[in-house]
N, C-alpha and C positions, 0 to 999 in steps of 0.2 A: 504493500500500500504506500502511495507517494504521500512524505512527510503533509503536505499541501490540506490534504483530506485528516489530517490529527490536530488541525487546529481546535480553540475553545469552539463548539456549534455556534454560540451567539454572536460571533464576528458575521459568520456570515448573513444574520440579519441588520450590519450597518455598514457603512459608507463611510467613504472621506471627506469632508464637509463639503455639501455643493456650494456653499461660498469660494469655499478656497478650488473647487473645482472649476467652478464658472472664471473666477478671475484668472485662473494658472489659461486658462481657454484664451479668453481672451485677450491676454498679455501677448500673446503670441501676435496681433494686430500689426505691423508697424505703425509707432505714433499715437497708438493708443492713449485717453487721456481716464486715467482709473477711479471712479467715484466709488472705490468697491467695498473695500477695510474698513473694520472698526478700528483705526489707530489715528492717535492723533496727527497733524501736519507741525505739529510742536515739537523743540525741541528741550530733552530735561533742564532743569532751570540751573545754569551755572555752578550757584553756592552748593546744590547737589550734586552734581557731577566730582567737584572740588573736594566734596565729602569722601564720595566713593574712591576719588586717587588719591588721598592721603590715607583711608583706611589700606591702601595696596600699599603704599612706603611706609607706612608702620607695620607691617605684618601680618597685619589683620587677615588670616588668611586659613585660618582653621576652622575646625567644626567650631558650631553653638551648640547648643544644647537641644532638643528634639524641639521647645516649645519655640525656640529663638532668643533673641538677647532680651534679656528683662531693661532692658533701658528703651529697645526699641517698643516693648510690649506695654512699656508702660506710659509711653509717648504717643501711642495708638489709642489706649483705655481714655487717656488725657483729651485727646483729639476728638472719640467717639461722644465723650461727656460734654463736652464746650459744643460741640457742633449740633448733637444730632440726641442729646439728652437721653443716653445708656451709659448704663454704668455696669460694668467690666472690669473684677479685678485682674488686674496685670498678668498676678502669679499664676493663678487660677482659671479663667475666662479667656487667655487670648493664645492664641497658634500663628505662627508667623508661617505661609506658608508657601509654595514657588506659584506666586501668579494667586489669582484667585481660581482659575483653571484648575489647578490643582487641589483648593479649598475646596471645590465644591466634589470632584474626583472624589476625595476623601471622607466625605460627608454623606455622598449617597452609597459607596463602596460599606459604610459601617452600618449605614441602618436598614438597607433593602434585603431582601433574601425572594426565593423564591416565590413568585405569584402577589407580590405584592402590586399595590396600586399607585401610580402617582398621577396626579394632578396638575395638567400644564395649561395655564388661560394660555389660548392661540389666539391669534402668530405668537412664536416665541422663539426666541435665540437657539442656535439648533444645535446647540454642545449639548445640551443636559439629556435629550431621549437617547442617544446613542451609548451612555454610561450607566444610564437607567436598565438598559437591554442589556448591556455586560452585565450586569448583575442580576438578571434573569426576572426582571421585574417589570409590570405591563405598567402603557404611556395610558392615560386618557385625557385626549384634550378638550378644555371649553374653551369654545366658540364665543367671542368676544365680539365678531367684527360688530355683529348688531346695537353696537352698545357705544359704540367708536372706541373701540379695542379698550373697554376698563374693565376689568372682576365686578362683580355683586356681589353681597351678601349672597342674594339667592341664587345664584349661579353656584357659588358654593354647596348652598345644602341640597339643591337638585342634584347633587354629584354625590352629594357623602349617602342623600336617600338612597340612589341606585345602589351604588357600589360598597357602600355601609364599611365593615370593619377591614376588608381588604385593602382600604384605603393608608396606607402607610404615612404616606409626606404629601403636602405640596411646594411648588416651587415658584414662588416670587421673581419678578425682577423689574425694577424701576428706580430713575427714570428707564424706560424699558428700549433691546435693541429686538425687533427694528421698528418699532413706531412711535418711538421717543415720548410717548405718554407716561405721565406720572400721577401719583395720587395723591389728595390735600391730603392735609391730617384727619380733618371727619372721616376721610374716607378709611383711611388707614383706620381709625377708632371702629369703624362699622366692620371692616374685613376681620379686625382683630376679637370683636365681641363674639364673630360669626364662628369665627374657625376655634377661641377658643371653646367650645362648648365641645368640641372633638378633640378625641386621645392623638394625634397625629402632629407632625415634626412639620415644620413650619422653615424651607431652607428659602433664605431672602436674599438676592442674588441683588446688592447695592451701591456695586463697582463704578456706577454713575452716580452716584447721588451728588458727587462735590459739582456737577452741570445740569443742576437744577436750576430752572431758567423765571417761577414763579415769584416773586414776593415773599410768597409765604415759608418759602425754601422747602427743603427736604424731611419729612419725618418719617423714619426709622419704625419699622413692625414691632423690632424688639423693646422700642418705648414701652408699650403695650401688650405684649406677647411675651414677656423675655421669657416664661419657664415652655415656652415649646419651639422657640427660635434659634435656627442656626444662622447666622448672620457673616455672610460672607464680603468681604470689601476688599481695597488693594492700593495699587497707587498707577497704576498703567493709564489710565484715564484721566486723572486730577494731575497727576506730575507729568504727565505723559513719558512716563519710563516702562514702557509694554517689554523691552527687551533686560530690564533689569528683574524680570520674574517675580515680585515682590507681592502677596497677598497676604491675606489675612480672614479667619475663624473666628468670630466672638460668639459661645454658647457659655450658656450655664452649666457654674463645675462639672455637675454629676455628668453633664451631655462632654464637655470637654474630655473626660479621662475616659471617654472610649474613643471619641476621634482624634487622641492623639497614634492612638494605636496602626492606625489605617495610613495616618499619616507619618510617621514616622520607618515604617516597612517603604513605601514609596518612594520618600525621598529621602530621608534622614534628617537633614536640617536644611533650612534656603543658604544661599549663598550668602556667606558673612559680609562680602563686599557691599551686596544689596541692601543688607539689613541696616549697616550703618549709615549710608546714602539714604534710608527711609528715616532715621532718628532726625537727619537735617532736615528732610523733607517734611515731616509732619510737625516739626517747631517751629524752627527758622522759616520755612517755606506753608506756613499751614493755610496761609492764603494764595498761594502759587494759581488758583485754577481760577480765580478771576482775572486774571487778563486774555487766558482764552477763553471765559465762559462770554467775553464782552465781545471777540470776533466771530465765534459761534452762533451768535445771536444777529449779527450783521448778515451771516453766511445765509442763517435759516431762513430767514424774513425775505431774501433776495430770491432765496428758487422760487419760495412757497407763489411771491406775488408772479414768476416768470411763469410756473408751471401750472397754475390757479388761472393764468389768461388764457393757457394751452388745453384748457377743458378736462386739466386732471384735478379728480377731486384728494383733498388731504386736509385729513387733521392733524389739527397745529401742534405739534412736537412742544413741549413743556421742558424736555432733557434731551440729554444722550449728545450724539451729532448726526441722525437721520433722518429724514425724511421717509414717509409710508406712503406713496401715491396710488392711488387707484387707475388704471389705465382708461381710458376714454371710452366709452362706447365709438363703436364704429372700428377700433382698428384693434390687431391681434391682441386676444385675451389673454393667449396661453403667453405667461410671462418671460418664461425662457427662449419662447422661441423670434418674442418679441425683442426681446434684447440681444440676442445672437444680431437678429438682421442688422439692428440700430448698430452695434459697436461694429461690422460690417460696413456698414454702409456713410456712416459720420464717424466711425474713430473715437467711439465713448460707452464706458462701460460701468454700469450700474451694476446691482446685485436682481436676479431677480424673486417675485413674491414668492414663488415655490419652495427655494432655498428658505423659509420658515415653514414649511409645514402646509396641508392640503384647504388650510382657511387662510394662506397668503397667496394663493391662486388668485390671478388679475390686479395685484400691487406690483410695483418696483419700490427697491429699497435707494437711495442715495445718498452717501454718507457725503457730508460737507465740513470733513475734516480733512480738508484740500483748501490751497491757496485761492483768494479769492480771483482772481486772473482766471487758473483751471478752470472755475467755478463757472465766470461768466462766459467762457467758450463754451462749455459744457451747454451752459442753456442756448448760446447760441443754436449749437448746434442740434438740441433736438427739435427749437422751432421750424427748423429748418426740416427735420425729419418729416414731422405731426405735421406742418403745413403744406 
C-alpha cells in the first residue's frame, strides 16, 4: 500500500485554503495588482522592530517557559484590562502563543473529540472548519446573510434546540474577516446572556479588535462571559507584525491548565525574539494601531462610495480591512468564476465569496490593506470591467 493512502482519513476531507489558492492563481497574472490578504500594507513600528534586535544582541535567544515570558504576559493582562475591561491574571490566564493561528489550533485540538458540534455564524474566516475536521468534529453553520451578517440571540438557540448537547463550542470572531462587521456592547450583552445559559466553550477569535472603527470601540465577550471564554488575540493586525508569529490565549485558570497542554506539545514556547518585541509593542507602542486605523478608514469609505455607484451592494465594514460586496445582478454570480475572468481581463484580484463558505456565494471579498494609489487603480479598473 502506497504510504499516500496511510494518511490521518480526515485530511482528506480538507483543503488548502482557497484564499491562498485563489491568490497563488492569480499571482501568476503578469502585473497583477493583489486586493487579496489579510495582512497589513504597514510596516512594524520602528521602536519594535528596535526591541526585537536588541533582544538578538543580548542573547535573548532561548527557550521561555511553555506559558511565555511573564513580563510579556503581564503587559498583555495590562493591555487587555485598560482597553477592553478583562481581567486576566498574568500567571495564570495568559499563553503566549505563535500567531493567534496557533491559539486557536490549540484550543479547538483540547476540547473537541469525536462527533462533537461546532457552531460557525457564516460567512466566516475559513481556518477554523478545516481544524475542526482534524479533530473529527462536525461544522454547523448559521446563516447570517439575512441579518446583514450579525449573530442573534435567537439564531443561537435555534441551533442549540436542534443540535442540543452535541453542541460543544462556538466560535466568534469580530470585528469579523471577511465582512468587517462588529458588534456594540448591547449586543455582545444579549449574545452573552444567550449563550450563557448553555454548558459550551465560547472560542472569541478578537485579533481585530485594536481596528475597530465605531465610537463606541471594541467590547470583548469575555467582559461578560469570562467562565466559558477562550479569548484568543495577537499582535499581527494592530502592530502589523503577521511575520513575527506573536499570539495570544486568555481563558480562565481551570480552562488554561488544559490548553497549555495542546499547546505546549505543538510548539513548545513562541519565539523569544517575538515575545520581547510584543513587551515594546503592547506598552510603549499600545496605541500603534491608530495611525493605520485613520488610513483604513480613508481606504474603506473610498471603495464603498466607488463600488456602491457600481451597483454592488455592501454593508459598511465597522472593523477589520475588508470589504463584503455583493455582486450585481445581471452579471456572473458564481464568484470564483467571476473573478478568475476580472483578474484576466483588468489585472486585479480580489478574494472570492466562496472562499468563506457556501453562504459567501455571490460576494467578493476586498481587503484594502493596500496602498491607496493600488486602491484607486483597482477601482479604476473594475469600473471599467462592470461598465
Amino acid at each position: 500500500m502506497s504510504l499516500t493512502q496511510k494518511f490521518n482519513r480526515q485530511l482528506s476531507k480538507i483543503e488548502i485554503s482557497k484564499i491562498r489558492q485563489f491568490d497563488q492563481e492569480v499571482s501568476k497574472i503578469e502585473g497583477i495588482l493583489r486586493l487579496t490578504l489579510g495582512e497589513p500594507d504597514f510596516t512594524t513600528p520602528e521602536h519594535v522592530k528596535a526591541a526585537g534586535i536588541k533582544a538578538i544582541n543580548d542573547n535573548q535567544t532561548h527557550y521561555t517557559g511553555m506559558s511565555g515570558l511573564l513580563p510579556l504576559r503581564q503587559a498583555a493582562s495590562q493591555f487587555m484590562q485598560d482597553k477592553y475591561h478583562v481581567r486576566y491574571h498574568p500567571e495564570t490566564e495568559v499563553l503566549v502563543t505563535v500567531g493567534a493561528t496557533e491559539a486557536i489550533s490549540a484550543s479547538l485540538m483540547a476540547i473537541l473529540e469525536a462527533e462533537d458540534i461546532v457552531l460557525l455564524p457564516a460567512p466566516l474566516y475559513p481556518g477554523y472548519a478545516p481544524l475542526i475536521t482534524l479533530a473529527g468534529a462536525e461544522i454547523v453553520e448559521i446563516d447570517t446573510t439575512a441579518n446583514s451578517f450579525v449573530l442573534t440571540p435567537e439564531m443561537i438557540d435555534a441551533a442549540m434546540a436542534k443540535y442540543g448537547s452535541r453542541v460543544k463550542a462556538i466560535i466568534l470572531n469580530y470585528p469579523s474577516n471577511p465582512t468587517g462587521v462588529t458588534y456594540s456592547r448591547d449586543q455582545i450583552k444579549a449574545l452573552a446572556a444567550t449563550l450563557g445559559k448553555y454548558d459550551i466553550f465560547v472560542l472569541s477569535d478578537e485579533i481585530y479588535s485594536e481596528l475597530t472603527y465605531t465610537d463606541e470601540g471594541h467590547t470583548s465577550i469575555g467582559e461578560y462571559l469570562f467562565d466559558q471564554t477562550i479569548l484568543i488575540s495577537g499582535l499581527s493586525k494592530s502592530h502589523a507584525m503577521t511575520g513575527w508569529r506573536l499570539g495570544f490565549i486568555f481563558a480562565p485558570k481551570v480552562l488554561c491548565e488544559q490548553l497549555i497542554k495542546t499547546h505546549q506539545y505543538f510548539v513548545t514556547a513562541s519565539s523569544t525574539i517575538s515575545q520581547v518585541a510584543a513587551i515594546e509593542a503592547l506598552t510603549k507602542g499600545r496605541d500603534d494601531a491608530f495611525v493605520m486605523k485613520r488610513e483604513y478608514i480613508k481606504r474603506r469609505d473610498y471603495i464603498i462610495k466607488k463600488m456602491t455607484a457600481l451597483g454592488f451592494e455592501i454593508i459598511k465594514p465597522d472593523g477589520a480591512f475588508y470589504i463584503f460586496a455583493k455582486i450585481p445582478a445581471g452579471l456572473n454570480q458564481n464568484s470564483f468564476d467571476f473573478l478568475v475572468d476580472f483578474a484576466k481581463e483588468k489585472q486585479v484580484a480580489f478574494i472570492p465569496g466562496s472562499a468563506f463558505g457556501d453562504y459567501g456565494e455571490g460576494y467578493i471579498r476586498i481587503s484594502y490593506a493596500a496602498d491607496m494609489a493600488v486602491i484607486k487603480e483597482a477601482m479604476k479598473r473594475l469600473a471599467d470591467y462592470v461598465l
